[in-house]
N, C-alpha and C positions, 0 to 999 in steps of 0.2 A: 576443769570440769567440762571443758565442752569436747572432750571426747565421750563423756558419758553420757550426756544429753543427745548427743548426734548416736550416739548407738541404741539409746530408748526412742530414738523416731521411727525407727523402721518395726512396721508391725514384724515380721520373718524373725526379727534377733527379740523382740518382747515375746515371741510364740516361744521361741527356744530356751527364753526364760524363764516361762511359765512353765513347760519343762519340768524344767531344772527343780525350781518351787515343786510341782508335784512328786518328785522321785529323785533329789538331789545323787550327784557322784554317777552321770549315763555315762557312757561311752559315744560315737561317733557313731553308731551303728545303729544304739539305742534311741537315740533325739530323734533320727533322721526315720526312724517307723512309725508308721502313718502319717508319715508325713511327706506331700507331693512336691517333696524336693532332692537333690541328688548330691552325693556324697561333697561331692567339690561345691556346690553350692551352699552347705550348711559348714563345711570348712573354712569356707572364706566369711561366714557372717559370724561364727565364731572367733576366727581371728580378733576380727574386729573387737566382741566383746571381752574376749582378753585384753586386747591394747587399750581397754576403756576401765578394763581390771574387772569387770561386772562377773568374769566369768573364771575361776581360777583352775590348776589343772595339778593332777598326782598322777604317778605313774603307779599300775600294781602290774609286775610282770611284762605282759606283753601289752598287756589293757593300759590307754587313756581314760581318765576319767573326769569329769567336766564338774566344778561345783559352782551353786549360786556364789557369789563374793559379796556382802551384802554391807562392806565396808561403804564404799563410793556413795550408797542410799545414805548411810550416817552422815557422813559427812554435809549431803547435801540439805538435808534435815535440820543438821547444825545450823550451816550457813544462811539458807535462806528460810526457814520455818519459823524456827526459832527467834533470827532476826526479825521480822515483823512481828512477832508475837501472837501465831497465830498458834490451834488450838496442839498440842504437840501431839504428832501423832509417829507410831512405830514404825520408820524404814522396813522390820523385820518383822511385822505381822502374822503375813503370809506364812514366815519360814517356822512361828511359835506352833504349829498343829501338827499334830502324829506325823512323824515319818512313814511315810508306806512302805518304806524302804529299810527296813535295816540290817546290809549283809555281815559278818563280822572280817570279811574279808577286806571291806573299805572303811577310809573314816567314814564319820556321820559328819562330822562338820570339818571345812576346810576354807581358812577365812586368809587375805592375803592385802597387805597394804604397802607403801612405795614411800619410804622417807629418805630426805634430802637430810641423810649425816653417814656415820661411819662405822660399818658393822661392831668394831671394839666401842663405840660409843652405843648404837642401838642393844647392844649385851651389856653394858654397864645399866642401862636404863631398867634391863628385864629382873636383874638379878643383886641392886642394891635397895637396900629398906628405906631407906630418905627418897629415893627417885620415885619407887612403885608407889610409896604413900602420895607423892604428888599427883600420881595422875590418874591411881588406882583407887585409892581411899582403901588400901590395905599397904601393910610392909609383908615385903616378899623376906624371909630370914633365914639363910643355907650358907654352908662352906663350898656349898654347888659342887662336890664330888660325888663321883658316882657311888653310890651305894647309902649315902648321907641323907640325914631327916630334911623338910623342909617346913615353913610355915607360912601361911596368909596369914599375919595377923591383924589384927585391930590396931586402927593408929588413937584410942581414944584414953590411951596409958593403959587400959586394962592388964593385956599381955596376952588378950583372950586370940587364940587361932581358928578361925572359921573353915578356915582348909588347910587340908595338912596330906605328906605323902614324900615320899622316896625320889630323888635324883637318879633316873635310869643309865645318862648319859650325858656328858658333858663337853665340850670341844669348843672351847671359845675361840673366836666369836662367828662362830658355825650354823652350831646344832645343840636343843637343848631339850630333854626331856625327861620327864617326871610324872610317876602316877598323885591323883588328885580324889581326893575323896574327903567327907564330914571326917570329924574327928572322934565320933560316938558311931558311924557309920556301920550297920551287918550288909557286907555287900559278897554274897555267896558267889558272884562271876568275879570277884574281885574290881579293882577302882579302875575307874577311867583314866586314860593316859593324855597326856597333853605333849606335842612336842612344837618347838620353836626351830625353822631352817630360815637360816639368810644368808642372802645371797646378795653379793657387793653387783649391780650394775650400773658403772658408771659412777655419778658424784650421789650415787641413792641405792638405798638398801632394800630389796625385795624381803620383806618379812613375811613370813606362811606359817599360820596356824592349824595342827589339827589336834580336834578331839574326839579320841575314838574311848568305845567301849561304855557309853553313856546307858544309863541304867534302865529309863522308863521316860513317858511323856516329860514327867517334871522336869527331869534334868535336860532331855532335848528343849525345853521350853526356856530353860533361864541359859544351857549355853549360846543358843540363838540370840535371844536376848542381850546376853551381856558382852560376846568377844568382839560385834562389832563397835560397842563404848569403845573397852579397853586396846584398840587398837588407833580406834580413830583418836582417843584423848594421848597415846604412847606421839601419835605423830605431830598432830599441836604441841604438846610440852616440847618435844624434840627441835621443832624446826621454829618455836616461837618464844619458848623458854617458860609459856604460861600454859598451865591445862583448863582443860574445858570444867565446867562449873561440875563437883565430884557429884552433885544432888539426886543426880542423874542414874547413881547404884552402879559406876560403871564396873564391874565386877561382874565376873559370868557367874558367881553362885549367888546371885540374887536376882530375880528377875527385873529388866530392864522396864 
């Protein structure tokens, strides 16, 4: 963590955050207007918020594009808020109000976390039902082929599925995507898609979250809410064998 604390010192890299917060997914071009700094200056403090993770990155085309990463605030929230017991308050606040922003050409959300195991291990986590109920408080249930049903269900015996949707694509232990929608849901643009890429660096597995095609406030309000739990509780179980307390609704379809 203390690369992320050393990157929220410098006012320059919290401006670029705030940013972000306002009009998530800029470009280098975009951050850097109105603002009296020069291309290689806001390059390099970006950098930095990448190597501190705060700041995650997709490519469309020829475009970079720059997202809040709102993981690291979780976590730090976990560790030190929570441990003193003080009043809990949402890492992800800021990111729960109206997008100003939303092209259909970019995700809306792009969330990304750094676990010490091994991408066939981080894909068994994503896509077996005893794992997700550990740290999800739902069971994920698929033959994970493409074209094949999926389900969030309830781990309370009912059998009840809160989310449900299609396996797009599958390439373990790669790439994994799936549209995501209520299971009584009229969604005339059709359901939000969710995909999972990892990426092996090193003895740790770059996991990246996006979800595009989010319907209205509501749903940018509880996927905000909820993929920074569900990412930061995937890496505790993972790298400690125990998940964080489930009380918490870590699930992106409920609000956090």
């Amino acid at each position: 963590m203390d690369k992320v604390f050393k990157a929220l010192a410098d006012p320059t890299r919290r401006r670029l955050l705030d940013r972000l917060f306002e009009n998530n997914g800029q470009t280098l071009g975009e951050l850097c207007d109105g603002l009296t700094m020069s291309r290689q200056a806001a390059t390099q403090h970006l950098g930095l918020l990448e190597a501190a993770h705060l700041v995650s990155t997709v490519r469309r085309g020829r475009e970079k594009l720059h997202y809040l990463n709102p993981v690291p605030l979780h976590e730090i929230q976990e560790r030190w808020i929570q441990k003193f017991e003080r009043p809990r308050l949402q890492a992800l606040s800021a990111l729960k109000q109206k997008a100003e922003s939303a092209m259909s050409a970019k995700p809306e959300f792009v969330y990304t976390t750094y676990i010490e195991a091994t991408p066939e291990k981080v894909w068994e986590a994503l896509t077996d039902p005893d794992m997700t109920a550990a740290y999800w408080g739902h069971s994920n249930v698929s033959d994970w082929r493409p074209g094949s049903a999926w389900e969030h269900r309830r781990i309370d015996g009912s059998g009840v599925a809160d989310v449900v949707g299609t396996i797009v694509e599958a390439d373990p232990p790669k790439r994994l995507v799936f549209t995501w929608t209520g299971p009584d849901e009229d969604r005339p643009d059709g359901p939000s898609t969710v995909t999972f890429a990892l990426k092996q660096l090193g003895g740790t597995v770059q996991l990246t979250v996006t979800h595009e095609n989010l319907r209205d406030d509501n749903e940018r309000r509880e996927a905000a809410g909820g993929w920074s739990a569900v990412l930061s509780n995937l890496k505790t179980y993972l790298e400690s064998g125990k998940p964080m307390s489930l009380s918490m609704s870590a699930h992106p379809d409920t609000e956090a």
